[in-house]
DRENSE-256262 format. One line per field, with one value per residue (C-alpha): residue in three letters; x, y, z; residue number from 0. Coordinates in steps of 0.02 Angstrom, whole numbers, plus 50000, padded with zeros to 5 digits. Layout:
BEGIN
resn = [Ala/...]
X = [X/...]
Y = [Y/...]
Z = [Z/...]
resi = [NUM/...]
***
This chain:
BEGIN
resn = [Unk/Unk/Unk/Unk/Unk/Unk/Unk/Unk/Unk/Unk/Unk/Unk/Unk/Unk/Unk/Unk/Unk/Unk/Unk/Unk/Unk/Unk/Unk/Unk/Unk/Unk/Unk/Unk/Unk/Unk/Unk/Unk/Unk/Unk/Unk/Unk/Unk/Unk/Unk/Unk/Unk/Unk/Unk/Unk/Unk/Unk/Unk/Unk/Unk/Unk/Unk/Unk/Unk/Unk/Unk/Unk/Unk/Unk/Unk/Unk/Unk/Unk/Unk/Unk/Unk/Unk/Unk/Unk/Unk/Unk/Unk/Unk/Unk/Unk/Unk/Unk/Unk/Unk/Unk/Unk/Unk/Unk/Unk/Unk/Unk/Unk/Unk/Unk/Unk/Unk/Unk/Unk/Unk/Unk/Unk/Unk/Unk/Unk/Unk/Unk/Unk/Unk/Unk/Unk/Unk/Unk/Unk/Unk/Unk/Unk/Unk/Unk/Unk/Unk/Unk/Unk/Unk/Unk/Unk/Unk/Unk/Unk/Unk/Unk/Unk/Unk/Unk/Unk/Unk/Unk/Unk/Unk/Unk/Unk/Unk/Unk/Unk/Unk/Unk/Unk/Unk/Unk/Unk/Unk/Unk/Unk/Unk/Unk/Unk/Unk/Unk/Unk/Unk/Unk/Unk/Unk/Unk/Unk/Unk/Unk/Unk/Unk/Unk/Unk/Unk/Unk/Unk/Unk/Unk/Unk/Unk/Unk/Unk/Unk/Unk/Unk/Unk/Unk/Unk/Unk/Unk/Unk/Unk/Unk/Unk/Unk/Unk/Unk/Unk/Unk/Unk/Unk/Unk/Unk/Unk/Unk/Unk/Unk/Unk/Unk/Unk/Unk/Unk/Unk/Unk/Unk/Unk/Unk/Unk/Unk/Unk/Unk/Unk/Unk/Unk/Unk/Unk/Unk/Unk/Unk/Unk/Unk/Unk/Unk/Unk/Unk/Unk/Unk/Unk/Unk/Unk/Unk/Unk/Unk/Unk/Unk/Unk/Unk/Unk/Unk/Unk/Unk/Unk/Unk/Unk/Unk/Unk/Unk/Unk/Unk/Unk/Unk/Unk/Unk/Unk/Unk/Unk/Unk/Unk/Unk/Unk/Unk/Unk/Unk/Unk/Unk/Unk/Unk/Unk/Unk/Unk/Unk/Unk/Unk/Unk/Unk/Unk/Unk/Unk/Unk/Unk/Unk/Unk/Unk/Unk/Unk/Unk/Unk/Unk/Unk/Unk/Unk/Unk/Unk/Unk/Unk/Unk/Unk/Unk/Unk/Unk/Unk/Unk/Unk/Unk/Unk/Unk/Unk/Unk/Unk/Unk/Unk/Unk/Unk/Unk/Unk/Unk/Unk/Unk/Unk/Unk/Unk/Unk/Unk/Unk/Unk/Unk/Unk/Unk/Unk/Unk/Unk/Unk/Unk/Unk/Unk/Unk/Unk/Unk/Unk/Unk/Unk/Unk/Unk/Unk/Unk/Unk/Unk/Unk/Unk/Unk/Unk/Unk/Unk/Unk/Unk/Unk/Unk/Unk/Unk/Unk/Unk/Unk/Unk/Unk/Unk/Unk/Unk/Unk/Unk/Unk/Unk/Unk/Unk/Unk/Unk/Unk/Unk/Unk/Unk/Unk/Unk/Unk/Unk/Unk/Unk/Unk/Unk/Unk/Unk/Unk/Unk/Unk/Unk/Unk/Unk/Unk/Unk/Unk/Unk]
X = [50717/50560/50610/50762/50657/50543/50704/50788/50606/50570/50752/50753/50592/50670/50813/50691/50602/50431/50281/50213/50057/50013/50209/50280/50431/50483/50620/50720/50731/50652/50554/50370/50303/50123/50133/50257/50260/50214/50044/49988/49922/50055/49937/49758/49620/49499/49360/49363/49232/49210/49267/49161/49245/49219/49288/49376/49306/49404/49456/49552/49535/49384/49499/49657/49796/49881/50023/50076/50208/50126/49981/50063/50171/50031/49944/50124/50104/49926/49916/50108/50038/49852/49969/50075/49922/49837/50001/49993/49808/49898/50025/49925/49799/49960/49997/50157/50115/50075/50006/49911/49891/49782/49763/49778/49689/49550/49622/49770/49730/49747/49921/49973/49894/49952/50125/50105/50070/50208/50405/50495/50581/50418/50365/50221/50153/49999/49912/49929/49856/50057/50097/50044/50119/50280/50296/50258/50396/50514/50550/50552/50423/50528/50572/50385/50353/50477/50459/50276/50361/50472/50627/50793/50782/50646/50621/50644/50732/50595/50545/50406/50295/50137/50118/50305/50406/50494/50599/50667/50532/50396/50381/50266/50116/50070/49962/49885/49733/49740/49920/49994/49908/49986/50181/50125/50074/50253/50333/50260/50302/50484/50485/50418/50562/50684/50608/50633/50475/50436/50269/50213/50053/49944/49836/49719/49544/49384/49374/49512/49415/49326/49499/49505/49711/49664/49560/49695/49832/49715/49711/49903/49922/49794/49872/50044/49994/50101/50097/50006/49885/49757/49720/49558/49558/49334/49339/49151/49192/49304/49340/49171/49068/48975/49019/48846/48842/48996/48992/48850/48938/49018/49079/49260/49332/49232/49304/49414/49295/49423/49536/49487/49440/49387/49298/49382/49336/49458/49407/49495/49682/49665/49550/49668/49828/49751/49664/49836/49901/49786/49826/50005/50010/49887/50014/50181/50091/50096/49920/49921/49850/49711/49600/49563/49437/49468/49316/49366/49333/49430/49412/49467/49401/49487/49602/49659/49545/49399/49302/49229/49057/48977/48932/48914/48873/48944/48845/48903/49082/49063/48985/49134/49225/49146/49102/49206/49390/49546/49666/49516/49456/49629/49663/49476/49528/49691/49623/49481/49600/49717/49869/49905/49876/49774/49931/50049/49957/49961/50144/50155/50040/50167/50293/50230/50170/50347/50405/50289/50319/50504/50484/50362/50505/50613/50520/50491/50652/50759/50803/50721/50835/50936/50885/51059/50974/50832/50867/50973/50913/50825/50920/50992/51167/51196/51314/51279/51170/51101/50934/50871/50798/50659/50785/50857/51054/51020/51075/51077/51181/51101/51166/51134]
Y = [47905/47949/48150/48136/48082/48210/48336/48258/48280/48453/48509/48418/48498/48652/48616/48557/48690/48573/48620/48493/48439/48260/48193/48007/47952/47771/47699/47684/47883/47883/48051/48037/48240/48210/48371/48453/48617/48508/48475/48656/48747/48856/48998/49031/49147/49259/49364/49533/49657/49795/49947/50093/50210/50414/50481/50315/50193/50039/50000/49862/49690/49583/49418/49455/49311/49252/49146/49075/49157/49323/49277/49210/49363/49488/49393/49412/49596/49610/49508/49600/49777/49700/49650/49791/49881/49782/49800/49988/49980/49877/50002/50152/50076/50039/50210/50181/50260/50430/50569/50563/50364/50321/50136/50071/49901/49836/49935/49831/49784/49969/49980/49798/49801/49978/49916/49766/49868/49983/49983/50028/50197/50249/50373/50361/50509/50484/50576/50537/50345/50298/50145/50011/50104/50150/49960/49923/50069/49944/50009/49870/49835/49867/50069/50083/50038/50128/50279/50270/50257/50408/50297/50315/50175/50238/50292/50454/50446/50452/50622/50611/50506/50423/50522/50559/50433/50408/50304/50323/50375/50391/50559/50508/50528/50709/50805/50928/50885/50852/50965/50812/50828/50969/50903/50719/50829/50912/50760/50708/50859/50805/50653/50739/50854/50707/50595/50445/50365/50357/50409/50480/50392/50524/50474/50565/50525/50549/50680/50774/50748/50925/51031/51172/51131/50976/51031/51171/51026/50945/51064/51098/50890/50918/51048/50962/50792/50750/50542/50558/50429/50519/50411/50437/50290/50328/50220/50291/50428/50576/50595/50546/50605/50498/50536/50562/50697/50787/50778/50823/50700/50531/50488/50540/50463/50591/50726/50762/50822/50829/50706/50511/50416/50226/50186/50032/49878/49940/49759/49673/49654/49592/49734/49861/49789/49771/49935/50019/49941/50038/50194/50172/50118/50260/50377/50325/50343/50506/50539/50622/50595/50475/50450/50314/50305/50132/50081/50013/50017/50062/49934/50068/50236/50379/50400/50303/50449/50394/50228/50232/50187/50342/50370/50198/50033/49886/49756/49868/49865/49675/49659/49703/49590/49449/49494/49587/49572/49601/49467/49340/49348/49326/49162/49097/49119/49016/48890/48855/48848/48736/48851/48843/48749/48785/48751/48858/49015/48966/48963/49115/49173/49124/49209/49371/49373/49337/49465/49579/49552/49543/49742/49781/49733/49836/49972/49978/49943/50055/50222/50398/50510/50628/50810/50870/50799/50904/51011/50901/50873/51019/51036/50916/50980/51145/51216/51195/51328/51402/51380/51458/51338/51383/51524/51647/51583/51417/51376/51203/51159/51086/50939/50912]
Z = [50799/50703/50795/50671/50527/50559/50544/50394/50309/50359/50275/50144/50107/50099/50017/49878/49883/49900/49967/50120/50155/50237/50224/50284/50339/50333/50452/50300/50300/50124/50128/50037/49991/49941/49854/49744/49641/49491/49579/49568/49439/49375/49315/49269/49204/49292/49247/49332/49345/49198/49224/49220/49072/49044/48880/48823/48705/48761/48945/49042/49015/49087/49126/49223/49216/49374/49389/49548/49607/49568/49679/49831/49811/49806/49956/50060/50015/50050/50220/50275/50275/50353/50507/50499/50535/50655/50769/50738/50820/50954/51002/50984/51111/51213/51206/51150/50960/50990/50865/50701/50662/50486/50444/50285/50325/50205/50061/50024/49858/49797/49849/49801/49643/49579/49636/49512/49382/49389/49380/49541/49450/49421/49527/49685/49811/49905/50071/50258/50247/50179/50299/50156/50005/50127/50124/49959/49894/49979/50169/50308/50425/50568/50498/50478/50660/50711/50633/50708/50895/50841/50835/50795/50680/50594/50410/50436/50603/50706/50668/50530/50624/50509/50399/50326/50263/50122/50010/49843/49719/49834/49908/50057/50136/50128/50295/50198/50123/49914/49932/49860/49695/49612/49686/49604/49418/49439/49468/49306/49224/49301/49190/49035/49054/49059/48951/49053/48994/49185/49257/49415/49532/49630/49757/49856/49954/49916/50066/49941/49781/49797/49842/49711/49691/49608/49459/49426/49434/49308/49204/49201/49182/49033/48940/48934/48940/49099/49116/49287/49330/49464/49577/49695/49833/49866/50024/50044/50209/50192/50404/50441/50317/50179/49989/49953/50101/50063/49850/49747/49611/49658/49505/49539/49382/49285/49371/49269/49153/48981/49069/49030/49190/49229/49394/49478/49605/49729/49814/49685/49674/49504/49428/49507/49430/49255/49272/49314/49188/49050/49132/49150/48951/48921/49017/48922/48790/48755/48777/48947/49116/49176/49310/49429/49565/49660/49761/49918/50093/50266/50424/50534/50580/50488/50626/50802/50868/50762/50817/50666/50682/50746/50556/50473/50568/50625/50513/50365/50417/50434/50277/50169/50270/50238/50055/49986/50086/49961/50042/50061/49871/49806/49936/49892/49706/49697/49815/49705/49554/49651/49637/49816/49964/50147/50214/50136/50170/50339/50324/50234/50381/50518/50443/50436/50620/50666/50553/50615/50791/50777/50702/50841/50966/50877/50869/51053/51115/50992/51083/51025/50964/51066/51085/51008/50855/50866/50709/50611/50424/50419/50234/50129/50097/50153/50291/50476/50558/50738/50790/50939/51073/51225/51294/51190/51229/51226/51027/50932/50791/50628/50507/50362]
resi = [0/1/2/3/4/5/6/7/8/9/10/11/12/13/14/15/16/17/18/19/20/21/22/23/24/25/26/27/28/29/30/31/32/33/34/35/36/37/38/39/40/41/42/43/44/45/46/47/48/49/50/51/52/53/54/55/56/57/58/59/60/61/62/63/64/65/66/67/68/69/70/71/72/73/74/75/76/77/78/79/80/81/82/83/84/85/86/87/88/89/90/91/92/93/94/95/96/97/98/99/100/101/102/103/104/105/106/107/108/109/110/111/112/113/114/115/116/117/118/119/120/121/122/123/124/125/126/127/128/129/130/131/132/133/134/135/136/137/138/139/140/141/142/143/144/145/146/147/148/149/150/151/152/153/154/155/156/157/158/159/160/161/162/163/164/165/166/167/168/169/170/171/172/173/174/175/176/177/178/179/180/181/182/183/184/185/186/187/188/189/190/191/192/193/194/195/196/197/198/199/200/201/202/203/204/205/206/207/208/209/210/211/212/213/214/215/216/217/218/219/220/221/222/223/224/225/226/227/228/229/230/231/232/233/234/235/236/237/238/239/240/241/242/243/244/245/246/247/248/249/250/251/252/253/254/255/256/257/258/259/260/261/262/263/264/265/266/267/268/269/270/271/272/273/274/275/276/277/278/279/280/281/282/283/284/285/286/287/288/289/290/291/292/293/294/295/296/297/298/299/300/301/302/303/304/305/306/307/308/309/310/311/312/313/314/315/316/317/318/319/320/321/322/323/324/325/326/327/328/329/330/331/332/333/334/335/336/337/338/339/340/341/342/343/344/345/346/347/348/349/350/351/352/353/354/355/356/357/358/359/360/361/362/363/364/365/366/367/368/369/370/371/372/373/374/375/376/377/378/379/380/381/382/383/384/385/386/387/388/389/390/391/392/393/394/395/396/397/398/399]
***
């Protein structure tokens, strides 16, 4: 009997939509929900750290408002890609990911709060650490995975591997070093053209910041006032090389020179969404591009191939962790501010894992493509063609 009750509770709570926490059930089937929705704060204030500014008088906002829904939605995002990532690690140790493999975990709040900040027809391209932004453009877990197993069912059909996916208005994670740059200040100049009032995100690394292509995209981006917001992500080591070893200046927001720039907590979901929010305003503005630098930190090495502590230590590494940790701060802040509850996040928390795990099966199990597929989508639309194979007579035919 009190099985049943425990079953007519548990779905009537989620018919109701009610959050549980200690619930009883009396043998008159009477369901008691200690707390509701109407016992949570429904939104609050913050303070957020100042941004550093270069050639602006006025920069973001120093309190940040957060309702909610908006946090336990940017802590799904957050703590999604964080697994996503961690079951990348898995698999590559498993041998089972192959290849070029960059994680993207301990820098989720640049991805989750730029995406907050910005409409989904505006326009994103960033370098070859794309799994969290791949996610955030709107592209299941499971294509992700499996287009990191070189899938069928992945994103780009298992032939892009980490760092080439794509999804509408994102034009991927880009290979070759700061080469995304100049594509990001034409897709800008793209939406000048149309006058769509959309605007174009560019992100590159710190290890990118001193590529000569950027400062002449800069300048272009200058001269026309193209709404691009340059984004540098400074997560401190370019490969594995310090920013204070491998740039006479760290100041990457004032790179720009005659371009405005603000320096960011990268840390901070909160600072980068209002942050991105200036810029994007600055952008539609009319006024031109801006520049970022978000301050943040990577868990991982650079690459799977990288352990990552050759050039930086272990205590340092666990440092940020316990300090400074993206998904952490935002969970400590609504906790404290009673806007959600211990257990709901572990809820949230058990969903994930079994999303994430479901797309890891997936990813394992779906079949690689077949060979005849080799050269298929090598163009968009145009007419079948040959390709020569390994032996001069052997031929394959191409689809577009």
């Amino acid at each position: 009997m009190q099985n049943m009750l425990t079953i007519i509770s548990n779905a009537l709570c989620r018919i109701t939509g009610r959050n549980v926490g200690a619930q009883t059930v009396s043998e008159g089937a009477r369901v008691v929900v200690s707390r509701s929705f109407a016992d949570f704060t429904p939104q609050a204030t913050f303070d957020i750290k100042k941004c550093d500014l270069h050639r602006l008088e006025d920069g973001p906002p120093l309190k940040a408002e957060l309702t909610r829904d908006q946090g336990l939605q940017y802590y799904r995002t957050m703590q999604t890609v964080r697994r996503m990532e961690l079951k990348a690690d898995q698999l590559y140790k498993q041998k089972i990911i192959r290849g070029f493999c960059h994680l993207y975990d301990g820098q989720e709040a640049c991805a989750a709060g730029i995406e907050a900040a910005i409409t989904p027809s505006d326009h994103l391209i960033t370098a070859y650490r794309a799994h969290g932004y791949t996610f955030t453009r709107g592209v299941a877990i499971k294509e992700i995975l499996a287009e990191l197993t070189g899938r069928k069912g992945g994103v780009a059909k298992g032939k892009g591997g980490s760092m080439h996916m794509y999804a509408p208005h994102f034009y991927g994670g880009n290979g070759i070093v700061g080469a995304q740059v100049p594509l990001g200040a034409g897709i800008a100049l793209a939406c000048q053209y149309q006058g769509n009032n959309q605007i174009c995100v560019t992100l590159y690394g710190d290890g990118a910041a001193n590529q000569g292509q950027l400062f002449e995209s800069f300048n272009m981006a200058a001269l026309w006032k193209l709404p691009c917001i340059f984004i540098c992500e400074n997560n401190k080591y370019g490969m594995g090389t310090s920013v204070e070893r491998a740039s006479a200046s760290t100041d990457y927001y004032k790179r720009g020179d005659y371009i405005p720039g603000i320096r960011v907590d990268g840390m901070d979901v909160l600072c980068v969404r209002e942050a991105t929010k200036f810029a994007a305003d600055h952008c539609r503005s009319g006024k031109g591009p801006i520049i970022m630098e978000l301050q943040t930190y990577r868990y991982h090495g650079h690459s799977m191939s990288d352990p990552g502590v050759s050039y930086r230590t272990r205590e340092e590494i666990q440092e940020v962790r316990s300090k400074s940790d993206p998904i952490s701060m935002l969970k400590e802040r609504m906790l404290s501010h009673n806007m959600a509850s211990v257990e709901e996040f572990k809820e949230i928390d058990i969903e994930i894992r079994k999303e994430v795990e479901d797309a890891a099966q997936f990813a394992t199990s779906d079949p690689e493509p077949p060979l005849e597929e080799l050269c298929n989508h090598i163009f968009y639309n145009s007419p079948p063609l040959e390709v020569r194979g390994t032996h001069p007579w052997a031929k394959l035919k191409s689809i577009s």
